[in-house]
Gaussian input, Z-matrix of N, CA and C with variables (Angstrom, degrees):
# hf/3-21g

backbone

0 1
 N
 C     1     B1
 C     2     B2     1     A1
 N     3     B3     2     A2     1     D1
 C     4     B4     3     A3     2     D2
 C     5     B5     4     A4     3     D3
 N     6     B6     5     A5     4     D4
 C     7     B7     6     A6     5     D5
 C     8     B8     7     A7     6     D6
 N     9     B9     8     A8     7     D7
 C    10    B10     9     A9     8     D8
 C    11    B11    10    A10     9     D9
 N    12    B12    11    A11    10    D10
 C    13    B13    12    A12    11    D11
 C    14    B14    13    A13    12    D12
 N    15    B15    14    A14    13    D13
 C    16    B16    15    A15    14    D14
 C    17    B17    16    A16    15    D15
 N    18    B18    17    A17    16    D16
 C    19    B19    18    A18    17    D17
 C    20    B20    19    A19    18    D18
 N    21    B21    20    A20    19    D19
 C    22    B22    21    A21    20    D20
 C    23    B23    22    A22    21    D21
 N    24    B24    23    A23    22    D22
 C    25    B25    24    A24    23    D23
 C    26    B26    25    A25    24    D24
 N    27    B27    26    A26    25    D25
 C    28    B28    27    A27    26    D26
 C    29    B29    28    A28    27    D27
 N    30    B30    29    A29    28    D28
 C    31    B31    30    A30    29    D29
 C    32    B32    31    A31    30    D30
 N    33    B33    32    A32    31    D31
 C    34    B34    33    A33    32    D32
 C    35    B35    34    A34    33    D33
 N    36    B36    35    A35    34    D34
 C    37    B37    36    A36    35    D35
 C    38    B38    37    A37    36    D36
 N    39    B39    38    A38    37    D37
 C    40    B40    39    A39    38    D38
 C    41    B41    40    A40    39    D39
 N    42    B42    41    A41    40    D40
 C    43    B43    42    A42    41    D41
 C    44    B44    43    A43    42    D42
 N    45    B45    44    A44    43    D43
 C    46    B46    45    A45    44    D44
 C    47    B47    46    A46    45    D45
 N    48    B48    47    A47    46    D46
 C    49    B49    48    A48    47    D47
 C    50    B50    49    A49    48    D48
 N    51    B51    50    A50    49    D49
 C    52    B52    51    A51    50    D50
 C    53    B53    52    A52    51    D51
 N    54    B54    53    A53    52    D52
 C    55    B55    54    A54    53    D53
 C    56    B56    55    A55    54    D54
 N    57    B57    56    A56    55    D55
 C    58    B58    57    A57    56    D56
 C    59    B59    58    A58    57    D57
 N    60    B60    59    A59    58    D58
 C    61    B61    60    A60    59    D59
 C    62    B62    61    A61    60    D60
 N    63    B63    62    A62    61    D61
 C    64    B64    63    A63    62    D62
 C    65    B65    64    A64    63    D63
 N    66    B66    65    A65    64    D64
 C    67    B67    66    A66    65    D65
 C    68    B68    67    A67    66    D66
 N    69    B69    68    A68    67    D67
 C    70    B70    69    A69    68    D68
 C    71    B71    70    A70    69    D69
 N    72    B72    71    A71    70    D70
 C    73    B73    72    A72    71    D71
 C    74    B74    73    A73    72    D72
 N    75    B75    74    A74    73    D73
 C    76    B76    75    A75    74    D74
 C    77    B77    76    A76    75    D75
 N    78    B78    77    A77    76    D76
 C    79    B79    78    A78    77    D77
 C    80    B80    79    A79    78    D78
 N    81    B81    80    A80    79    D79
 C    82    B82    81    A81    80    D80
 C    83    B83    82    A82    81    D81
 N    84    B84    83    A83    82    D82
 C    85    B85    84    A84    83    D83
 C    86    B86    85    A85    84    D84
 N    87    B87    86    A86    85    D85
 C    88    B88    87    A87    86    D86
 C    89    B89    88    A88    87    D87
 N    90    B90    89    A89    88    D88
 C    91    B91    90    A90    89    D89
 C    92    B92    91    A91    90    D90
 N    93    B93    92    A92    91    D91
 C    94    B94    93    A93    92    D92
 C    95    B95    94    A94    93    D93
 N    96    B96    95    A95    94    D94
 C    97    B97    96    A96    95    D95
 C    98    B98    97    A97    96    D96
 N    99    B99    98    A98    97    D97
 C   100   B100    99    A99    98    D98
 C   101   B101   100   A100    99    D99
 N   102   B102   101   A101   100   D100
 C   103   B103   102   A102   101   D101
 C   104   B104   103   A103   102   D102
 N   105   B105   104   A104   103   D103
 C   106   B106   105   A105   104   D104
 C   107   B107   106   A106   105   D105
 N   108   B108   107   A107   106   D106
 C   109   B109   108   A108   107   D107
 C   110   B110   109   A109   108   D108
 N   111   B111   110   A110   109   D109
 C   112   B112   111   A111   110   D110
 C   113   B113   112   A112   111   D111
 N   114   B114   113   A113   112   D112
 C   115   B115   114   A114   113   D113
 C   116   B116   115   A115   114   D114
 N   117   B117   116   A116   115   D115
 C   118   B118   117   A117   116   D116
 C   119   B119   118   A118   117   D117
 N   120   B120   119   A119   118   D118
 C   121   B121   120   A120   119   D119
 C   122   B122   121   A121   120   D120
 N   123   B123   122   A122   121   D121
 C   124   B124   123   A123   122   D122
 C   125   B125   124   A124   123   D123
 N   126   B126   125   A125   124   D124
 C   127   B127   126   A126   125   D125
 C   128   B128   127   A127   126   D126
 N   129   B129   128   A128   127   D127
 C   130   B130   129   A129   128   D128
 C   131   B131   130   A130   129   D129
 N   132   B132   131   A131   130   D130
 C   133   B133   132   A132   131   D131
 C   134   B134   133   A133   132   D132
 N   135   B135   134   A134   133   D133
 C   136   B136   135   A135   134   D134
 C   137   B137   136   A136   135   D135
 N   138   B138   137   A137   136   D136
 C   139   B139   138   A138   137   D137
 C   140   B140   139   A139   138   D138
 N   141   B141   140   A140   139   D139
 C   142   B142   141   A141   140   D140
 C   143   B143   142   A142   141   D141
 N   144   B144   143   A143   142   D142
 C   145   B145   144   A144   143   D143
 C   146   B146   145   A145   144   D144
 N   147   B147   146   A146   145   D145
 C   148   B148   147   A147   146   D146
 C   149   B149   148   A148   147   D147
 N   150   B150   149   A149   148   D148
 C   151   B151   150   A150   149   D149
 C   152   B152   151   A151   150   D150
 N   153   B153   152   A152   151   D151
 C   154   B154   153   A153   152   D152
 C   155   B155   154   A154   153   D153
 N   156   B156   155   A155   154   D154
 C   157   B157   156   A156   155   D155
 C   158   B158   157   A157   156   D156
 N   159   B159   158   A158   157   D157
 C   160   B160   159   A159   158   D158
 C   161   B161   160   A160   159   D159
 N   162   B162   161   A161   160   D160
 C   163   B163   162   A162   161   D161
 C   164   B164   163   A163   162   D162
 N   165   B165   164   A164   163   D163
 C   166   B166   165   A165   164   D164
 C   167   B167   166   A166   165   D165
 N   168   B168   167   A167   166   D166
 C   169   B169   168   A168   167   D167
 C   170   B170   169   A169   168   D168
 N   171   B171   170   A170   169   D169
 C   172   B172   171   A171   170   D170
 C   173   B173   172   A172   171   D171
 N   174   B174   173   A173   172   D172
 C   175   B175   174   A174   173   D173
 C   176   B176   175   A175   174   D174
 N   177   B177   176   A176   175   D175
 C   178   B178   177   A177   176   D176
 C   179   B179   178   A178   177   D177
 N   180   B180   179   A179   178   D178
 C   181   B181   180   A180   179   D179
 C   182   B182   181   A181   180   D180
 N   183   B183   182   A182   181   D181
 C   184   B184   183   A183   182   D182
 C   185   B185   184   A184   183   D183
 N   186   B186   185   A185   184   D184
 C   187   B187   186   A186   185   D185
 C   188   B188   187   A187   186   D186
 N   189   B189   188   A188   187   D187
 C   190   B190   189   A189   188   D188
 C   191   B191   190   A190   189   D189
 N   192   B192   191   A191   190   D190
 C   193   B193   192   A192   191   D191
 C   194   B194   193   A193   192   D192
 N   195   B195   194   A194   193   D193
 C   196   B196   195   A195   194   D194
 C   197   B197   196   A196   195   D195
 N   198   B198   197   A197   196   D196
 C   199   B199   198   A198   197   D197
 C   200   B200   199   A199   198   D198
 N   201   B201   200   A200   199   D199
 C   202   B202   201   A201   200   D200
 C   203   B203   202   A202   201   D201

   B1=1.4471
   B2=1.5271
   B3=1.3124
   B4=1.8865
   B5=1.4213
   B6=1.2539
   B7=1.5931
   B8=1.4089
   B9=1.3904
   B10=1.2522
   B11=1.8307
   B12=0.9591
   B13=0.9952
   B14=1.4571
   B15=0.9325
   B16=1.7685
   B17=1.5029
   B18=1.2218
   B19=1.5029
   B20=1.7052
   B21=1.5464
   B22=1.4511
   B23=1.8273
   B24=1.7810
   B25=1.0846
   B26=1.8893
   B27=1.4084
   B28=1.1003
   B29=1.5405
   B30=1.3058
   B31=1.4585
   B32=1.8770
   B33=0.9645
   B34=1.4326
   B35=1.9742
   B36=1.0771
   B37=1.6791
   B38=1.2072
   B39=2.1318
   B40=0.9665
   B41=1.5367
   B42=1.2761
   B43=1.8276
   B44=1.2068
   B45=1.3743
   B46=1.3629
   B47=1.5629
   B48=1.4033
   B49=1.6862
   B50=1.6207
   B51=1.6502
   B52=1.2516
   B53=1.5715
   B54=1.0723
   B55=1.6095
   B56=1.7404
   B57=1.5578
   B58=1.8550
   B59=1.2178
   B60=1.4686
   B61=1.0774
   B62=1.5134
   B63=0.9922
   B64=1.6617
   B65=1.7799
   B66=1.2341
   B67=1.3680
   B68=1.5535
   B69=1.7185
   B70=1.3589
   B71=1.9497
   B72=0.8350
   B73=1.5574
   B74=1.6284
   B75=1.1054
   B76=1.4211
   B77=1.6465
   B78=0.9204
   B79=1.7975
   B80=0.8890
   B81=1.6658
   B82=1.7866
   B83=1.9600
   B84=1.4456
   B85=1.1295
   B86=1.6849
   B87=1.1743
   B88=1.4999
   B89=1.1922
   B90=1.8606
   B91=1.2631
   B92=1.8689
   B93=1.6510
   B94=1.4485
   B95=1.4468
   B96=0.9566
   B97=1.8579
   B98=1.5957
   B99=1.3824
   B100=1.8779
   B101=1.3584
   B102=1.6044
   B103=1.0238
   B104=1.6047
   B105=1.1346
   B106=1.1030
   B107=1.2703
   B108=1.6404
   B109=2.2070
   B110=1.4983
   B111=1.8954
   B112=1.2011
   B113=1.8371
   B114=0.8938
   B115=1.4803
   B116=1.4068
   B117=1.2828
   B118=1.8712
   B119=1.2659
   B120=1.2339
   B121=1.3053
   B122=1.4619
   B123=1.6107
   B124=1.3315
   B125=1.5537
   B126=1.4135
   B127=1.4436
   B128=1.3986
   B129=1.0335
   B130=1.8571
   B131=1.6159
   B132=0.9648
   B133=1.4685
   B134=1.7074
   B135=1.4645
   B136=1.8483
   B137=1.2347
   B138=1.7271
   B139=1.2032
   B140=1.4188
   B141=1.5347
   B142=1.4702
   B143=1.1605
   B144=0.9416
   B145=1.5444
   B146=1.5366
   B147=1.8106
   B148=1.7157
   B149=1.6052
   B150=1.1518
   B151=1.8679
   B152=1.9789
   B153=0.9279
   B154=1.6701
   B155=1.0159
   B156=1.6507
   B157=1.3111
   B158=1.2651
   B159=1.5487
   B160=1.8560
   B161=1.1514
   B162=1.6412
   B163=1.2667
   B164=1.7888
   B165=0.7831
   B166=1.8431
   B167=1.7145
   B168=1.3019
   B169=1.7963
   B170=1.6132
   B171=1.0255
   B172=1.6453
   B173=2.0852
   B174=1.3028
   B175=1.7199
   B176=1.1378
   B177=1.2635
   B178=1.9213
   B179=1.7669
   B180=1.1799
   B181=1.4802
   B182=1.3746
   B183=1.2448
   B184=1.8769
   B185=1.7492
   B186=1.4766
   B187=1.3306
   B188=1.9320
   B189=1.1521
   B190=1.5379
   B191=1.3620
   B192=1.7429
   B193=1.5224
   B194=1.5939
   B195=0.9785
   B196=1.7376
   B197=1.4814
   B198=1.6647
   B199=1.3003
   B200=1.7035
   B201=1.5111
   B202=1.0973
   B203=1.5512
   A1=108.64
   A2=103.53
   A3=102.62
   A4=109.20
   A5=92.16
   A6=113.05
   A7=110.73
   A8=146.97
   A9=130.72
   A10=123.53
   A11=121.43
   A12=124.61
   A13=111.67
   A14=138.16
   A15=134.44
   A16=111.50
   A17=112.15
   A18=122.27
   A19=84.19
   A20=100.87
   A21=107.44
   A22=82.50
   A23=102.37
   A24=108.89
   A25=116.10
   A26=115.09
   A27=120.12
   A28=111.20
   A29=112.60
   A30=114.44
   A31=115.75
   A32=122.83
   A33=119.28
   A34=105.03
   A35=119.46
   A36=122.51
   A37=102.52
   A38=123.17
   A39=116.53
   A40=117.62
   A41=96.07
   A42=126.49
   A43=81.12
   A44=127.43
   A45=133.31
   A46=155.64
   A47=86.62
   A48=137.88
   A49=98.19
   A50=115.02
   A51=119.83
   A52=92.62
   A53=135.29
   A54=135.96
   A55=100.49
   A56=100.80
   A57=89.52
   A58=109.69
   A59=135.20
   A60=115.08
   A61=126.02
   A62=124.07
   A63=127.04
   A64=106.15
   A65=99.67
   A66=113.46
   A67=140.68
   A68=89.22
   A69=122.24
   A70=76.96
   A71=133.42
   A72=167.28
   A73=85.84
   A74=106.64
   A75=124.54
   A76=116.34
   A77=107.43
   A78=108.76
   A79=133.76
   A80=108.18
   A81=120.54
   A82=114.49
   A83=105.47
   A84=92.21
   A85=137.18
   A86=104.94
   A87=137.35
   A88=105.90
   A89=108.91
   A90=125.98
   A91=105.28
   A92=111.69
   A93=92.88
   A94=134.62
   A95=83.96
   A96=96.11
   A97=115.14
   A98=98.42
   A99=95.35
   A100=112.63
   A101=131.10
   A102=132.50
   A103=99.68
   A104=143.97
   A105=131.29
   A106=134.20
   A107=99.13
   A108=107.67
   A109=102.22
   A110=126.17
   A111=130.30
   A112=93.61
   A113=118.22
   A114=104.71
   A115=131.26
   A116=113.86
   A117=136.34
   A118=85.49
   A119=104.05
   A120=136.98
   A121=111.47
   A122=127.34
   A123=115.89
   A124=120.23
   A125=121.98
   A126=134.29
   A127=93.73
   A128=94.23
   A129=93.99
   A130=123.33
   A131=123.18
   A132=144.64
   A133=94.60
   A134=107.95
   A135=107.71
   A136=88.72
   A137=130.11
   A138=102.72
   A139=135.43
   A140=117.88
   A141=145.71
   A142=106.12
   A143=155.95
   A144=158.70
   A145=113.65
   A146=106.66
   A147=113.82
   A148=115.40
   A149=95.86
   A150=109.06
   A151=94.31
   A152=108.55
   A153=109.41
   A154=125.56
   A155=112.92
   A156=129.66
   A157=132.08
   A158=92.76
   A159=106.41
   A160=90.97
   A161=144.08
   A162=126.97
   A163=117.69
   A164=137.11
   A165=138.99
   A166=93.02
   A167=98.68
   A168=99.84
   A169=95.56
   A170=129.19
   A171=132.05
   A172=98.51
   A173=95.00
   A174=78.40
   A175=123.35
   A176=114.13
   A177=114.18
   A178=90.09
   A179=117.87
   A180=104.04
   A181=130.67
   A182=106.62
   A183=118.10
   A184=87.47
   A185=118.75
   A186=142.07
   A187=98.79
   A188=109.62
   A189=106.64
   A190=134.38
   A191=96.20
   A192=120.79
   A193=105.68
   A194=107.23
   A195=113.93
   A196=89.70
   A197=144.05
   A198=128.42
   A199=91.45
   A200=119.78
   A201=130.30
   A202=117.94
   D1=126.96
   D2=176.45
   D3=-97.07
   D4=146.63
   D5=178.81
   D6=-76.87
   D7=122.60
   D8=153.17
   D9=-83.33
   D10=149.32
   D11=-171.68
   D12=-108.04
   D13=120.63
   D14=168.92
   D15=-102.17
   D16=126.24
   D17=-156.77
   D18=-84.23
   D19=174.96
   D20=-174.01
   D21=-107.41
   D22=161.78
   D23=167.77
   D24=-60.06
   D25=162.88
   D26=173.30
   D27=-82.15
   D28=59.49
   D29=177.67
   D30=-99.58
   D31=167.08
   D32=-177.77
   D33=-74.97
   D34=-20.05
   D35=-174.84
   D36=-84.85
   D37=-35.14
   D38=-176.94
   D39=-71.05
   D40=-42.01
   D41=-172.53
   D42=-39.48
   D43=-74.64
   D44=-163.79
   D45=-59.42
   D46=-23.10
   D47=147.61
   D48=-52.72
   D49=-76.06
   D50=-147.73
   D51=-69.46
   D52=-21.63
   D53=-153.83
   D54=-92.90
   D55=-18.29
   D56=-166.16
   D57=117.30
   D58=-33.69
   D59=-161.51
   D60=-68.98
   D61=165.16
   D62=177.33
   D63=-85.87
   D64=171.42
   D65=164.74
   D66=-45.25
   D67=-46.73
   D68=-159.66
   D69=-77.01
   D70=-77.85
   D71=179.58
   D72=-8.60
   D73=-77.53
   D74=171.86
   D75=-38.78
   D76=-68.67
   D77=168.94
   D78=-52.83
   D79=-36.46
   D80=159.43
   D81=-57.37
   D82=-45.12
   D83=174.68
   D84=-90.89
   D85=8.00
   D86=149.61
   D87=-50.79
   D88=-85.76
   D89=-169.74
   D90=-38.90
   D91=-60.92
   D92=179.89
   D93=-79.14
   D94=15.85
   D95=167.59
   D96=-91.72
   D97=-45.81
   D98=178.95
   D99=-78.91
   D100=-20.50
   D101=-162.74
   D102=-73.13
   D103=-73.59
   D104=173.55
   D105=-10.52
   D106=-50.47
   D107=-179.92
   D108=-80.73
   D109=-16.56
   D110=-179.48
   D111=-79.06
   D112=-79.25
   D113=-176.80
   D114=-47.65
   D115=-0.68
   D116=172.14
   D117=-69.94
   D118=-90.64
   D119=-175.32
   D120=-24.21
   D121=-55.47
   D122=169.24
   D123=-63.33
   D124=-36.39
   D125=-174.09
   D126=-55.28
   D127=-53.31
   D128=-171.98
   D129=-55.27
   D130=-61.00
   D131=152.84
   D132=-13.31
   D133=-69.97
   D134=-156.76
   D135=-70.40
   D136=-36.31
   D137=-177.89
   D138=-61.90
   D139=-27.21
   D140=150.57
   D141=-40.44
   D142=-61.84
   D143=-143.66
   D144=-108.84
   D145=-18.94
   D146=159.00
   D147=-75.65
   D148=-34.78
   D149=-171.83
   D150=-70.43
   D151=-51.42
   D152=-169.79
   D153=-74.15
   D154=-15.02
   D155=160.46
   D156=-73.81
   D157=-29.73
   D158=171.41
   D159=-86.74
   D160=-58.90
   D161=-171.39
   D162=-46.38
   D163=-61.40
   D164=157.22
   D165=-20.16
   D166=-72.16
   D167=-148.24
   D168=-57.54
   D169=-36.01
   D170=-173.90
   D171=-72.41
   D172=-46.08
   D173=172.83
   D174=-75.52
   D175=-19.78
   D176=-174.80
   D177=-75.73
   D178=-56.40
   D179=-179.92
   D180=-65.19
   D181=-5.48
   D182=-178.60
   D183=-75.50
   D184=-65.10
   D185=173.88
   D186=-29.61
   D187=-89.16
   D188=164.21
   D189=9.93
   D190=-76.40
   D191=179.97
   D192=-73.44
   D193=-36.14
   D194=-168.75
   D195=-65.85
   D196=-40.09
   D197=-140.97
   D198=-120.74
   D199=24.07
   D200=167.25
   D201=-95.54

């Protein structure tokens, strides 16, 4: 009796499956892949929220001087 074999798709989970790797293996190299655009992504934000903070504080004091 022959065995057939059904190949796995050429996907990156299968690839990875078929190669051995573990789970953990897999998530780690996830993890350092997103971590980079996640730490963009936060830098960016504080930088947004420094700029808008000086923008307010520069109008409340424009406001200030103006009602002096």
């Amino acid at each position: 009796m022959h065995r057939v074999l059904v190949p796995l798709r050429n996907t990156t989970t299968a690839a990875a499956v078929d190669s051995g790797l573990s789970l953990g293996t897999l998530l780690l190299r996830v993890a350092l892949v997103v971590a980079p655009f996640l730490a963009g992504y936060l830098l960016y934000s504080l930088a947004m929220e420094a700029v808008k903070r000086r923008e307010r504080r520069e109008a409340g004091a424009s406001q200030a001087a103006g009602a002096v």
